[in-house]
N, C-alpha and C positions, 0 to 999 in steps of 0.2 A: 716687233720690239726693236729699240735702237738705242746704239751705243752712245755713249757721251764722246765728245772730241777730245777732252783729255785722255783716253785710253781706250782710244775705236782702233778697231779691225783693219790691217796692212793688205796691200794686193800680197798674197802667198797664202795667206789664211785661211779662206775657203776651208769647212768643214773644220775648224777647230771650234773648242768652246767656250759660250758666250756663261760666267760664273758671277753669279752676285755672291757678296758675302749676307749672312741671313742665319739667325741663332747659334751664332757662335763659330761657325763654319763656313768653307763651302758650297753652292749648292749650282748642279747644271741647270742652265732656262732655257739653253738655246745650243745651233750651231753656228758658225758663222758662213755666211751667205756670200758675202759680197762686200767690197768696201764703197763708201755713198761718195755722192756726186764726184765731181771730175778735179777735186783738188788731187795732186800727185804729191804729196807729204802730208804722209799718216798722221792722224794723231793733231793734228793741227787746223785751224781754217772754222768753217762752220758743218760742214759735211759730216755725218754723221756714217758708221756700218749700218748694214742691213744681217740682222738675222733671222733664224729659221725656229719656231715654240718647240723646241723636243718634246717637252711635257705634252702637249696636245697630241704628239705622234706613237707614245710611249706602249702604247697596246700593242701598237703595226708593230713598233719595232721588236720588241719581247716575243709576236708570236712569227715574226720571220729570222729572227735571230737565234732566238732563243734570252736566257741571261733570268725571267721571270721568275719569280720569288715561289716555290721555295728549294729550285733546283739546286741541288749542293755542288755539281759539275760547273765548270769554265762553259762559256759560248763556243759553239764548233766556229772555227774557223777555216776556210778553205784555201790557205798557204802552207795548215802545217800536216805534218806526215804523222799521224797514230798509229805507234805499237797497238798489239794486240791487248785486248784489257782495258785500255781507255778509254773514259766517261766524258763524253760532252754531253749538254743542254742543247736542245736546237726546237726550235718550234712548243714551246711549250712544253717538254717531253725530254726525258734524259735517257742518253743510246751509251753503249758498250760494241766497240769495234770487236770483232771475231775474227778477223786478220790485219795486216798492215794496208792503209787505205791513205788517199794522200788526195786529195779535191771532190772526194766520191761524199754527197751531203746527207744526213743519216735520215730515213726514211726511205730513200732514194736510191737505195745499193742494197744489197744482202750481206753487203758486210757490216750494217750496222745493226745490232737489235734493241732493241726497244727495254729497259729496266724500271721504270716508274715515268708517272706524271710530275710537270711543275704545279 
């Protein structure tokens, strides 16, 4: 997929997202990759970004992240520190921390148990 030169992808971008507007909204298509050819001012020239289909990746990512429909928990993430009690979504699967736990990824520790499927 690729950007238009009126509003293509900057070098810093990398991993942001590539958003068409589409029924009224919003909608994510992509990330950003890369910015195209060797023009050095964004946005300009004939060079076009390079992105990456999240859509097509959308499984992988759900069942290595978590975040999949119909988990009512956030995505674990491994920067932040969980009180005891705390429900993340991770793998398909929503966990409840049993102690204070802080990079430990649920599945993968005993401090995390297991409360329902996504």
């Amino acid at each position: 997929m690729y950007g238009t030169t009126s509003a293509t992808a900057c070098y810093g971008d990398s991993g942001g997202p590539a958003l068409v507007q589409a029924n009224g909204g919003w909608q994510l298509v992509g990330a950003t990759s890369r910015s195209g050819g060797t023009n050095s001012t964004c946005g300009t020239g004939t060079d076009n970004a390079v992105y990456t289909d999240v859509v097509a990746y959308r499984q992988w990512i759900d069942s290595t992240i978590g975040g999949g429909e119909p988990c009512q928990a956030v995505a674990w993430r491994s920067g932040v520190n969980y009180p005891p009690g705390s429900a993340v979504s991770f793998q398909n699967a929503e966990w409840q921390a049993q102690y204070w736990t802080y990079g430990q990824a649920p599945g993968q520790s005993w401090v995390w148990q297991p409360i329902g499927e996504c």
